[in-house]
N, C-alpha and C positions, 0 to 999 in steps of 0.2 A: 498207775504208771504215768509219769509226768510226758507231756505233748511235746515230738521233737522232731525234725527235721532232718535228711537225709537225701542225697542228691546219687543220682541213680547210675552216675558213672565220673569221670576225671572229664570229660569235654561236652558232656551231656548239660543239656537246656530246661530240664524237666528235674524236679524233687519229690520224696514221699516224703509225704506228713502224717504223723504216726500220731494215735492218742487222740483225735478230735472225731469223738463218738464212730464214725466208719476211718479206715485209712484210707486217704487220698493221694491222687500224684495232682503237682501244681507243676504251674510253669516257671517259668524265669521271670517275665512281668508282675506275677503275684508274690513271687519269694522276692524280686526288689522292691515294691511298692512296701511289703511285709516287713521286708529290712528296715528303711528309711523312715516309717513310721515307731517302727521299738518294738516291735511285736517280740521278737526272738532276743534272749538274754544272750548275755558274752558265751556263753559256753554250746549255742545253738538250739536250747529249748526255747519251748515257747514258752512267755509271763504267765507264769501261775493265775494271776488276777483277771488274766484274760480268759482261762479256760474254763476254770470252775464253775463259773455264774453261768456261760453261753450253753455249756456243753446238752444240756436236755433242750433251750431253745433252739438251738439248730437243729435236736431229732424232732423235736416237735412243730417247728415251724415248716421242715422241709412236709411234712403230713400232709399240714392246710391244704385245703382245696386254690382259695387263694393265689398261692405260691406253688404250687406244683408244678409249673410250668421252668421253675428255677432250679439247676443243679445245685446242690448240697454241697458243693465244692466253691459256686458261684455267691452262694447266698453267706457261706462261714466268712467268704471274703469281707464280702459286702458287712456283715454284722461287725467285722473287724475296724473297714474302715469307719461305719460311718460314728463306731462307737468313738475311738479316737479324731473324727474329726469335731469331735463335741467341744474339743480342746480350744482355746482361744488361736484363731489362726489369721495369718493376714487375708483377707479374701481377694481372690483375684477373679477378674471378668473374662469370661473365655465365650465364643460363638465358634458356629459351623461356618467353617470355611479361612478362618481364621489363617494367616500366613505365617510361617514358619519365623518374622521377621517380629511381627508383632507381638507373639506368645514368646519371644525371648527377651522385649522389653517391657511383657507386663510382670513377668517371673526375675528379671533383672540376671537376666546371663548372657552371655555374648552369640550370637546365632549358631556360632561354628560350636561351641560348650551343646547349646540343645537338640544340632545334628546326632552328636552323640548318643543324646539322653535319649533319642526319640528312637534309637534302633533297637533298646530293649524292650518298647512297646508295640511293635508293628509286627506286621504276619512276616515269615520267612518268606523272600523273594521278592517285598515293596524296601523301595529308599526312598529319603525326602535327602536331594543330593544341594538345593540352593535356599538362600530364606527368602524367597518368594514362591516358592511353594506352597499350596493350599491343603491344610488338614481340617481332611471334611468329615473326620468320623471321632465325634464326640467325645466317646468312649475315651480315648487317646488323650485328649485335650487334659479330661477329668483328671486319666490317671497321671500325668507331667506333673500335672499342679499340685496333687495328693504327692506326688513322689519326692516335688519339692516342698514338706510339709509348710503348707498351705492352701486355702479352701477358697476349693472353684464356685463361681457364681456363673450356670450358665444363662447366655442371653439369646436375644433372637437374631437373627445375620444383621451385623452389621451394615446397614446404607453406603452407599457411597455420597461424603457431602455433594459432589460435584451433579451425583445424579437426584437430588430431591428438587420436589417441585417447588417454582417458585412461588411462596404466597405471600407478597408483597401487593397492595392496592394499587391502581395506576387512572389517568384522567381514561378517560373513555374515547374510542376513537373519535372523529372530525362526525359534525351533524348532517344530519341533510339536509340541504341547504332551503327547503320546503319546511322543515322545521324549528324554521329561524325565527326570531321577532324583532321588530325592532326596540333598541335598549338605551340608556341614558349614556353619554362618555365619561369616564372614568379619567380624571382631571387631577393631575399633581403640582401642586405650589411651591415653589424651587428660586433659590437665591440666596444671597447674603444675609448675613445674620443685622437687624437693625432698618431692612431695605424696601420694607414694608408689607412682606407678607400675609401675619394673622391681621392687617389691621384690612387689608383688600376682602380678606374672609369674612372680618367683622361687620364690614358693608353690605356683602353680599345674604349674611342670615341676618342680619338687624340682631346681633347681640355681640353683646364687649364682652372679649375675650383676652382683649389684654390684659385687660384688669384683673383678672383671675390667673393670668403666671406672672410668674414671679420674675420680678426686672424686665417684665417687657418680653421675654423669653421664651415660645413656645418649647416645652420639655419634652413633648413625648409627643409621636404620631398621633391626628384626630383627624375622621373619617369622618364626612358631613354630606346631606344629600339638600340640595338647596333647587327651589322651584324656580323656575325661569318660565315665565310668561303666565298662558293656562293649562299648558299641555306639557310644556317641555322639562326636565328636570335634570341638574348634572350634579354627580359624586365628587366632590373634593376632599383630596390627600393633603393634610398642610404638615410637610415635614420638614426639621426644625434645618434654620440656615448654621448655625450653632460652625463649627470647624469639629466637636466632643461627638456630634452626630451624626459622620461622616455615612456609616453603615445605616441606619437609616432613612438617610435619605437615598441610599442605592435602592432600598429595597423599597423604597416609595416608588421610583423611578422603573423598576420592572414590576408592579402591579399597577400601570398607568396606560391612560389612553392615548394622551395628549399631556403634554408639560407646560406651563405657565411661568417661564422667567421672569420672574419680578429684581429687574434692577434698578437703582436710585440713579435720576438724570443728576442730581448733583455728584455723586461717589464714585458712576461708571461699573466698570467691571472690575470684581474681587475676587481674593482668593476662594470663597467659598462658590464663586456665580462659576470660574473656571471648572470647578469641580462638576455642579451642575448640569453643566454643558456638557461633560464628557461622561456623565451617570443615561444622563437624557440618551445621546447619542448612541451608547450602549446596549440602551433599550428598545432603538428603533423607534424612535417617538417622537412625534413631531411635534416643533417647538415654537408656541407664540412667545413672544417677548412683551414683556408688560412694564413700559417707562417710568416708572413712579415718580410721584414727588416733584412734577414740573410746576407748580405752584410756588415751590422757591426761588427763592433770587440767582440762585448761584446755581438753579437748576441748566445743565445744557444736552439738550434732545441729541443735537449731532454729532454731539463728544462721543457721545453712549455707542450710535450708530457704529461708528466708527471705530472703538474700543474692542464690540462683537465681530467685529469684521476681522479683526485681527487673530479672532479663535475659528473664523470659517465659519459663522453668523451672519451671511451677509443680508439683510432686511430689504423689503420692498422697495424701499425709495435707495434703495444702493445698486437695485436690478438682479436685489434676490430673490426665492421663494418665500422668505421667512415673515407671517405675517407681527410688524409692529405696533404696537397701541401704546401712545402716549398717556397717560392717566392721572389721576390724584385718587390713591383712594384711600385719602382722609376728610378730602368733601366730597368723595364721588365721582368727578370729572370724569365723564369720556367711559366706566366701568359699566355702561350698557354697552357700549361699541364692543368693549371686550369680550362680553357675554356674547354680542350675535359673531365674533371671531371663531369663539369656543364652537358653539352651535354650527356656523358654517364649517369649520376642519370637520368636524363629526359626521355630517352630512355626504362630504367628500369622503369621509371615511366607509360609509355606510356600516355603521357599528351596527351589530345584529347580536343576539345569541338566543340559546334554545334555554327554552323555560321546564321542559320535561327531564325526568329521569335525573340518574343521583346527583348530587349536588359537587360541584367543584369550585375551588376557591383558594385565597389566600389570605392566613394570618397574619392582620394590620399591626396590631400588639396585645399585649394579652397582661394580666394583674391579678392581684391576689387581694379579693376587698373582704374586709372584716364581717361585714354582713350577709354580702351575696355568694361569698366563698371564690371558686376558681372561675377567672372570666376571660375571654376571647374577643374581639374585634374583628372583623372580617369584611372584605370583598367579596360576593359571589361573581363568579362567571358564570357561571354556568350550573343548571336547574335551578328548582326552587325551595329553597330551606325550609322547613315545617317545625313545630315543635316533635319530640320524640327520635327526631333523625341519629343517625349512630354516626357518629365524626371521629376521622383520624387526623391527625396532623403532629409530623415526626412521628416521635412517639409518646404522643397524649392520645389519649379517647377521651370523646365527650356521646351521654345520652342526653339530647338536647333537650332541658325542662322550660327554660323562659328565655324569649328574644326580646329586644330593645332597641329601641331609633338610637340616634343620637341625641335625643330630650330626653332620651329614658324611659320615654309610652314603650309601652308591650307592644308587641305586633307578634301576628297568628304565622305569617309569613316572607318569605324574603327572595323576589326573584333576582333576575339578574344585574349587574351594577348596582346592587344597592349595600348600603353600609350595615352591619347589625353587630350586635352583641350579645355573645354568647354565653346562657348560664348552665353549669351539669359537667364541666370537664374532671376527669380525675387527676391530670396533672395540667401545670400551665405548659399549655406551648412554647415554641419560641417565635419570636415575631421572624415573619419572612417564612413560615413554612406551606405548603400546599397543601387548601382542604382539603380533603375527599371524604364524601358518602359513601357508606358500605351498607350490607345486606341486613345486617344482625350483629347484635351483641357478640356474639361470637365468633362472628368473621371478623369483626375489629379486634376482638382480644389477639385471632389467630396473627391480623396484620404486625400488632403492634409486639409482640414477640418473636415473629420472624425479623422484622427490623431490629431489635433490640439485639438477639443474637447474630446479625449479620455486623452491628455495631462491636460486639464482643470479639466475631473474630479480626475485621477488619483493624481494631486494638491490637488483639496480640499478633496480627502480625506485621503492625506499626514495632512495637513492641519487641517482636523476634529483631529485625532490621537493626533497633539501638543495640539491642544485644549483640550480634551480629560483628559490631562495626567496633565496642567495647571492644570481642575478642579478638577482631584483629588487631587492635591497637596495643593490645598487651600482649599478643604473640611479639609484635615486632620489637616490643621492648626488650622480652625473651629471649628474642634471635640474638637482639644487639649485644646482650648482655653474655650470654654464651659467646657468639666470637670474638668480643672483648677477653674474654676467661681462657677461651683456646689461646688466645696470641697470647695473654700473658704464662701460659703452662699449666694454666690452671684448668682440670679436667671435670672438675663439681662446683657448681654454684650453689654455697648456702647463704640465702638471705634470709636477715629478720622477718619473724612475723610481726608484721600491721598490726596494731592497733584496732581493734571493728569498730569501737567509737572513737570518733575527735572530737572533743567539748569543742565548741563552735561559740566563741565568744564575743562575735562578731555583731557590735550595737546594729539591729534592726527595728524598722517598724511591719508590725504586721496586724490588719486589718479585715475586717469581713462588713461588707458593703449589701446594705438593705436596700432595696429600691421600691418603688409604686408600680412602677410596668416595666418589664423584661426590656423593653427597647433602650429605657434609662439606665436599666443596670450594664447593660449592654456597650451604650456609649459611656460610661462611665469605666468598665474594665478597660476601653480602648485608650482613653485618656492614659490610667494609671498603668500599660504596660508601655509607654511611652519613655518611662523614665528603665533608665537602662545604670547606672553608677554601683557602681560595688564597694564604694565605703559604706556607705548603708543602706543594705537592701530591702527593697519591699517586698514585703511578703502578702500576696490575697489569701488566707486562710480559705473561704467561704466569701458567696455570694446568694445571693436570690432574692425571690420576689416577698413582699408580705410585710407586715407590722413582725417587729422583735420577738422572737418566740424564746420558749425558753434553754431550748437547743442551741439557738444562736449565743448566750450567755454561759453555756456549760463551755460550749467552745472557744468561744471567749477569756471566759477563766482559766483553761485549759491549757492555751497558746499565749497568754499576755496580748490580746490582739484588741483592738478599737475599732467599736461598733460604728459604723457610720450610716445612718439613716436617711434617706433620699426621697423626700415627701412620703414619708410613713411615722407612725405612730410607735412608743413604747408603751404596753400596758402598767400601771401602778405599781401591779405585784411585780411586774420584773424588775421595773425602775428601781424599789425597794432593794430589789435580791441582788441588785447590783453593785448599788452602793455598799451593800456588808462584804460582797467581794471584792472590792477595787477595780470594777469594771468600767471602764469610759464608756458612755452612750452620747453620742455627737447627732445633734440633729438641723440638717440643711435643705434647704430646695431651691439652692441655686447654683452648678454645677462651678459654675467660679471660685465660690464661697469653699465649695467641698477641698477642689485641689489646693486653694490658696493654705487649707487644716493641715492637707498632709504633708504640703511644702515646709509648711514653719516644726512639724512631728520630727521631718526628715532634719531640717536644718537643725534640732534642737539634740541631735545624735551627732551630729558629725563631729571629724576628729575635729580640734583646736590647734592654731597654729600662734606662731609668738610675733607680735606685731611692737615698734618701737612710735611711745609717742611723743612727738617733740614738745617739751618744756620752755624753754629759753636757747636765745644764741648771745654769745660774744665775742667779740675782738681782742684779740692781743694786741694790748698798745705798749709794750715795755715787757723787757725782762730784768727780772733780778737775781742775782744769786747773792745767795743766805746761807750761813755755818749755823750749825743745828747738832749740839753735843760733833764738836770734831768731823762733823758730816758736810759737806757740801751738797747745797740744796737751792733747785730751779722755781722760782716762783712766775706765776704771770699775772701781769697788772693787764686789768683785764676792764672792759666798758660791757656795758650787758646795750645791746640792740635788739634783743626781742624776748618777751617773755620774762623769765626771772631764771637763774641757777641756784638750785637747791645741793644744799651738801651731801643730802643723805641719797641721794638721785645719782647715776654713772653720768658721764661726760666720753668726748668724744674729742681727739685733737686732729683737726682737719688744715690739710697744707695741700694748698692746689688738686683739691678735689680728691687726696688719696688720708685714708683715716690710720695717723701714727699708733695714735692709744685709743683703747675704749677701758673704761673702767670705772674705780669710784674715786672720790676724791678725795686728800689725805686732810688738807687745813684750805678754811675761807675765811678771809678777813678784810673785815674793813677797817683803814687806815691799823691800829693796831688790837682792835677785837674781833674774836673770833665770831663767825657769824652763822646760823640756820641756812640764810638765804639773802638774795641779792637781785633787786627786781632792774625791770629796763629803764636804760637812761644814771646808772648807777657805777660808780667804776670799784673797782675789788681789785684785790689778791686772790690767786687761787697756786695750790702746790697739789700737783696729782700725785698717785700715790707709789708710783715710778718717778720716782723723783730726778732720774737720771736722764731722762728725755730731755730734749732742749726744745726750748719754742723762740719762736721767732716774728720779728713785728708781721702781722696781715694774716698770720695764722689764725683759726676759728674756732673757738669753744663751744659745744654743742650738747646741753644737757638733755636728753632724753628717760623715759622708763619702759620696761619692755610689759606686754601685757597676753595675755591668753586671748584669741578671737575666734570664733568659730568660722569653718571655712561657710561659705555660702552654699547654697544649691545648685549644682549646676542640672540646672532641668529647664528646657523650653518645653510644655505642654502644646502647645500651639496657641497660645491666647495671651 
């Protein structure tokens, strides 16, 4: 007897199922779920395929010891779904407690649709009357999702984000003040590009440093810890005066003790020394001023004074607090005074810090070297750096394996103000970030994944916001376009469908830019987002730190873009593999040099416009009129005064600065042959080839040719 279905009255909730090993009554929950799955064929039995095979496992299952605790009614269900849910189904994530709001946009039905669905599931006498309502009985959940064939995944209650904890690392409270030492000042070198900066550094460690950047140019932050006297020692910042380095020198400026103005007595105050001033300033940092360069002739001490006074600088001998030192420091002059300047601020400052417990600091700049792998520069303030230490900054980790001075010796240790380099990081940091020591390995991974995904939502919901602001601005197009349609009578708007691609044929350049150290690259993206022109635009593909990899060349090939390399290396085999794909590899280390590549890249894109170049002029000295086959015809006797007119070249007939003709010209002749050309100091015939224009004595002949010119760049980088 085939297995069938029977419903025990016209408004009854309850069915008998006939034919599965005992006859059962089922509910309405079971006979729906049993519907929506296929169980029962059009005519109200049940699928053959479904009974045959189960019908002894359900007597025999319901026997087990096992199972005994499960009704036979419970368990045929159960055997039914879960055999069918074997089927490929979308899976859907359901927990305890779940809102009646949520579980209608994981299942994709409207909340008021699932009110519905949800009252064939629940005991007589409960309602779920809003969609904030919480369903907190699993079962329920299961059978929605099976009902809407598809397979529930459940989970465990969902968190609330709001209420997790927060495990983000942070400095450690204030020390006590018993647990202080005293510590060297942390000293930043600040001024105009040219104005004598590394060359003051370069006296103060007895090594040229010039000599080793390029054009004279410090490129990238260098952290130097230099001995003063037998006891005393100070940390110098030399960050670049450059105008490309703007953001680096800020962040030199808030990891500083004390600032070191170096401006030129010949030059005075510049755009980059103003800048300086107001980085410093920012910082809360008190500022010596360091005179350079009074050794020149054209050097003037009081100009300078006076120059600073003007930015609220007002120096000692003006009846300010700001201590000034006049100096030379290309011979030295006066750059002890300066030092005991430094050491006196410091002193008044009473620079201290605590040498125990985890280490706090900041990321000076950070690079990617071939040999040593990922590396770091840092400030400590605070404790003492060890090898093995676990470091976060942003979101890199490093397990610290090898520290280095600025010679490059090892050191075991690094307390506070002191400069070091860091080897063991898994990613490069970014320069400007805050150390911090953590407990373990695993508290830094936990840090740097909490940041990570705080970074991800803080995105989307930057993200949300653009979107956001899209759909307002296409509503309002909407609106517009609909009361446009009502007032004309028209009650339906149909518009074209878009296009989802536009061929974009728009000449650009686009580039991915290699740098030595994150701060270069850094000042180097600030440079090229400078340029702002929409005839040709630039594109940054990619950036980072490192020698050429061969990711950079896939992407490269990829996008049509040019490699620009920023004191780094290309390996052979890339170089190689580059050249069979048509890759540009550009290599510079002079930030000049670089914008100057992209300037001529940009200008060698741009449209072209039609430029006239003048050839020759002449005079009308005479008219003649001449018959020509029954035609009457204007000649002009003509003297050439500059240049030559060429016959095969347009002309120009100018009368009191307004231009009658432009065109070509019909016959040139001299005296009575026909002629090519007609140089200056030479008198001619000429018949344009409007022959009907008249010309008149003082009138001016003006041969020109028109030519293609490309427009120029318009781009001020700042230099």
């Amino acid at each position: 007897m085939a297995a069938s279905l029977m419903r025990l009255g016209p408004r009854s909730r309850r069915f008998h199922l006939i034919g599965l090993t005992n006859d059962k009554i089922i509910n309405l929950q079971d006979f729906l779920v049993f519907i929506n799955l296929g169980v029962f064929s059009s005519n109200g039995r049940i699928r053959k395929e479904l009974v045959t095979q189960p019908a002894t496992n359900f007597h025999s299952s319901c026997q087990s010891q096992a199972k005994a605790k499960k009704s036979q009614e419970d368990w045929r269900r159960e055997f039914l779904l879960k055999k069918l849910d074997k089927l490929k189904r979308e899976k859907v994530e359901v927990w305890r407690n779940m809102s009646v709001h949520e579980l209608a946009t994981k299942i994709q039905k409207k909340p008021k649709e699932l009110l519905e669905i949800l009252h064939n599931f629940i005991p007589e006498g409960h309602f779920y009357r809003s969609k904030d309502d919480l369903i907190n009985d699993p079962k329920i959940l299961v059978d929605v999702v099976r009902f809407m064939k598809m397979s529930p995944m459940i989970l465990p209650s969902k968190e609330d984000d709001s209420k997790k904890e927060d495990q983000d690392a942070y400095p450690r409270p204030a020390a006590d003040p018993k647990d202080l030492v005293k510590r060297p000042p942390i000293v930043t070198i600040m001024g105009h590009v040219d104005h004598g900066k590394t060359t003051l550094l370069d006296y103060l460690r007895s090594a040229n440093v010039v000599s080793g950047e390029f054009g004279g140019i410090t490129q990238h932050i260098g952290a130097f810890s230099v001995k003063v006297g037998n006891d005393d020692s100070v940390t110098f910042i030399d960050t670049p005066g450059h105008a490309a380095f703007t953001s680096m020198r800020s962040r030199g400026a808030h990891a500083t003790d004390i600032v070191v103005l170096v401006v030129a007595a010949d030059d005075g105050v510049m755009e980059q020394t103003v800048e300086s001033i107001r980085m410093a300033q920012e910082a809360a940092a008190p500022i010596i001023v360091a005179i350079n360069k009074i050794d020149k002739p054209e050097a003037n001490i009081k100009r300078t004074e006076e120059m600073l006074a003007q930015h609220q600088l007002y120096t000692e001998s003006m009846g300010g607090d700001v201590q000034a030192v006049p100096i030379s420091a290309l011979n030295g002059t006066n750059v002890d005074t300066l030092v005991e300047a430094i050491l006196l601020q410091s002193e008044i400052m009473q620079l201290k810090g605590d040498p125990s417990g985890l280490v706090e600091g900041v990321i000076v700049e950070s690079k990617q070297d071939s040999n040593k792998g990922k590396l770091a520069t840092a400030i400590i303030h605070r404790g003492t750096l060890r090898k093995g230490a676990f470091l976060v900054a942003g979101t890199a980790f490093a397990k610290v394996r090898l520290m280095f001075d600025e010679s490059g010796k090892q050191i075991t240790q690094a307390p506070p103000s002191t400069p070091v380099e860091m080897m063991g990081w898994r990613d490069v940091p970014a320069a400007g970030e805050v150390l911090l020591e953590v407990e373990s390995e695993k508290r830094a991974q936990q840090v740097i994944t909490f940041r990570k995904s705080r970074e991800d939502i803080n995105k989307a919901v930057e993200d949300q916001k653009v979107v956001s602001e899209k759909m307002k601005e296409h509503r309002k197009v909407y609106i517009a376009k609909r009361r446009a349609a009502y007032e004309r009578g028209v009650h339906r708007i149909v518009e074209k469908r878009e296009k989802m691609y536009v061929d974009d044929n728009t000449p650009r350049v686009k580039v991915i830019i290699k740098g030595d150290v994150d701060g270069s690259v850094e000042a180097i993206l600030d440079v090229l987002e400078t340029y702002d022109s929409t005839d040709v635009p630039l594109s940054i593909v990619h950036y980072g730190v490192g020698d050429t990899s061969q990711g950079d060349l896939d992407m490269a090939s990829l996008f049509g873009a040019i490699i620009y390399c920023f004191n780094v290396k290309t390996p052979a085999q890339i170089k190689s593999e580059a050249k069979k794909k048509g890759v540009e590899i550009r290599h510079l280390n002079v930030i000049y040099h670089l914008v100057d590549d992209v300037k001529r890249e940009l200008s060698s894109k741009m449209p072209t416009t039609e430029e006239e170049e003048i050839l020759g002029e002449a005079d009308v000295i005479q008219q003649f009129d001449v018959t020509e086959k029954r035609k009457k015809m204007v000649v002009a006797g003509l003297r050439i005064t500059k240049g030559e007119i060429i016959k095969s070249e347009n002309v120009k007939l100018v009368r009191n600065n307004e231009v009658l003709y432009s065109g070509p010209i019909y016959s040139l002749r001299h005296l009575k042959n026909e002629v090519n050309s007609m140089k200056n100091g030479q008198e001619c015939g000429l018949m344009l080839q409007d022959s009907t224009i008249p010309v008149k004595l003082g009138d001016v002949i003006i041969c020109f040719k028109t030519k293609l010119v490309q427009r120029p760049v318009d781009w001020d980088p700042g230099f």
